[in-house]
C-alpha positions in Angstrom: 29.7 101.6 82.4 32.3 99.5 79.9 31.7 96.0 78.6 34.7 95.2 81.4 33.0 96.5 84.2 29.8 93.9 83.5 31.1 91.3 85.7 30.9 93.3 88.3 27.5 94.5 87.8 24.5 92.3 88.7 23.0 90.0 86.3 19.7 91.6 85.0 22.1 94.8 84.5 24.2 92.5 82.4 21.0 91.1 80.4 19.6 94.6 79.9 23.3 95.4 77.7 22.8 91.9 75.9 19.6 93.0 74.9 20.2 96.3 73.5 23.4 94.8 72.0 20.5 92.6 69.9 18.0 95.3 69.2 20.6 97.2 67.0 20.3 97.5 63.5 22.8 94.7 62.1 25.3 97.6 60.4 25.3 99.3 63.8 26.2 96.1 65.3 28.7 95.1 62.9 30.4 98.6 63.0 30.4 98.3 66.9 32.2 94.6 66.9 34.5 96.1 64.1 35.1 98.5 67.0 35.5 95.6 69.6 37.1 93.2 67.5 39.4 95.3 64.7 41.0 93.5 62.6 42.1 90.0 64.6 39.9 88.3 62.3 41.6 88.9 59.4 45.1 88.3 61.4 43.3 85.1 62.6 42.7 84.4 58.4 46.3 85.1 57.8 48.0 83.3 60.6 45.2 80.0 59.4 46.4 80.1 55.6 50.3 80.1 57.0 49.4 77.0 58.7 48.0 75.5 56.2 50.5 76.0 53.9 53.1 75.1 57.0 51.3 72.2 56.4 50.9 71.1 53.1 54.6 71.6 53.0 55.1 69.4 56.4 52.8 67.2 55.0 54.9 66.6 51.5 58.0 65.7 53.3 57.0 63.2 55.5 55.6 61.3 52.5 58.5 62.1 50.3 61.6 62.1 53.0 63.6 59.3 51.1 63.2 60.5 47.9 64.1 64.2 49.6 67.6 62.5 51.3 68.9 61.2 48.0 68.2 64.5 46.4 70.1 66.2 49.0 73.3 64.4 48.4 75.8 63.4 50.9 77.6 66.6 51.1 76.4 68.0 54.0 78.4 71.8 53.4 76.7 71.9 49.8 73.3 71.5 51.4 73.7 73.9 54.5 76.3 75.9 53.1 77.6 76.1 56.8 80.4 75.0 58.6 82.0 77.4 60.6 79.8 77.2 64.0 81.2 74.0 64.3 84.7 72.6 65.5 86.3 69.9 63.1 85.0 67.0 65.4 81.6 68.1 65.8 81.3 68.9 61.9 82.9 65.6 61.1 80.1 63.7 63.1 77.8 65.7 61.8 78.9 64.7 58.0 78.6 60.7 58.8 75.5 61.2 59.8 74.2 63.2 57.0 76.3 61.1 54.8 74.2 57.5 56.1 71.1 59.1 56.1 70.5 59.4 59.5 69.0 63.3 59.5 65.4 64.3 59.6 63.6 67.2 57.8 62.3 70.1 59.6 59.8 72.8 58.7 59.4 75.7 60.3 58.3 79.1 60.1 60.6 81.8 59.9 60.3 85.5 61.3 59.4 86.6 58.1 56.6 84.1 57.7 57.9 82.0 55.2 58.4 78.6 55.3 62.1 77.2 56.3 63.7 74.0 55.8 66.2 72.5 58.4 68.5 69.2 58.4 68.0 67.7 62.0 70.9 65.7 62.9 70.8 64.0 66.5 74.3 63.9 67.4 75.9 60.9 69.4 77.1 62.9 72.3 74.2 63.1 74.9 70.4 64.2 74.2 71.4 66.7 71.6 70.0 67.9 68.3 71.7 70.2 66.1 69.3 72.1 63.2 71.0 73.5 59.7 68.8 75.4 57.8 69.3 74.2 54.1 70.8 77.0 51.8 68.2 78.9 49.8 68.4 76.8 46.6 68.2 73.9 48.0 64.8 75.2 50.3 63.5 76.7 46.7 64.0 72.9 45.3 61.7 71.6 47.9 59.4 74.2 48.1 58.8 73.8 44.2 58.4 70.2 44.3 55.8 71.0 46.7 54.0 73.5 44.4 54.3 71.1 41.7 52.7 68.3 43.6 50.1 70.7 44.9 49.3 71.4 40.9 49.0 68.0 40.3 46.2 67.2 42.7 
């Protein structure tokens, strides 16, 4: 009978498994949840470190978003390096905003795992929020000033 088919079987059945489970010799028991388990734990480990750094990272530009803005600039195409999703009115709002400041800074995870920095500009028109993710220098800037402040601590 398999571990899923316990429910269904009456309770001292079910304690009689639990106990043999504990009278094995702790390799045999470890080889056996290795079996069960594979390796999630160490995916668990992986996908905990990511967060953490996701974090620390998060972490750094909410206490550091002014001095973040004015290293940006005002030149909203130099820092995104994209304009052509946008038609000229939607772009040009988009610059005033980014040019008075009035953007957030968004970290996310990316596909490949890695950390990824966005410009988050709520636009005037309706409920709408459009994200930019910042061109790879500027997103190495950051993430060094990160590392850097991490080193210092």
């Amino acid at each position: 009978m398999s571990d899923a088919n316990l429910d269904l079987s009456p309770s001292s059945e079910r304690f009689r498994k639990r106990m043999e489970r504990m009278k094995k010799h702790p390799k045999e028991y470890a080889a056996e949840r290795k079996e069960r388990v594979g390796d999630q734990v160490e995916k668990v480990r992986e996908y905990q470190e990511r967060n953490r750094d996701l974090s620390d990272i998060l972490l750094f530009v909410e206490e550091h978003e002014e001095e973040l803005k004015d290293m940006l600039g005002a030149d909203l195409e130099n820092v995104t390096g994209s304009m052509q999703n946008y038609d000229a009115k939607q772009w040009g709002e988009m610059k005033q905003l980014f040019g008075a400041g009035q953007f957030d800074l968004v970290v996310e995870a990316s596909p490949q795992n890695e950390p990824r920095v966005s410009v988050r500009i709520d636009l005037p028109e309706g409920n709408v929020q459009e994200k930019i993710p910042l061109t790879p220098s500027k997103q190495k800037e950051i993430l060094a000033s990160v590392q850097a402040k991490k080193d210092d601590v």
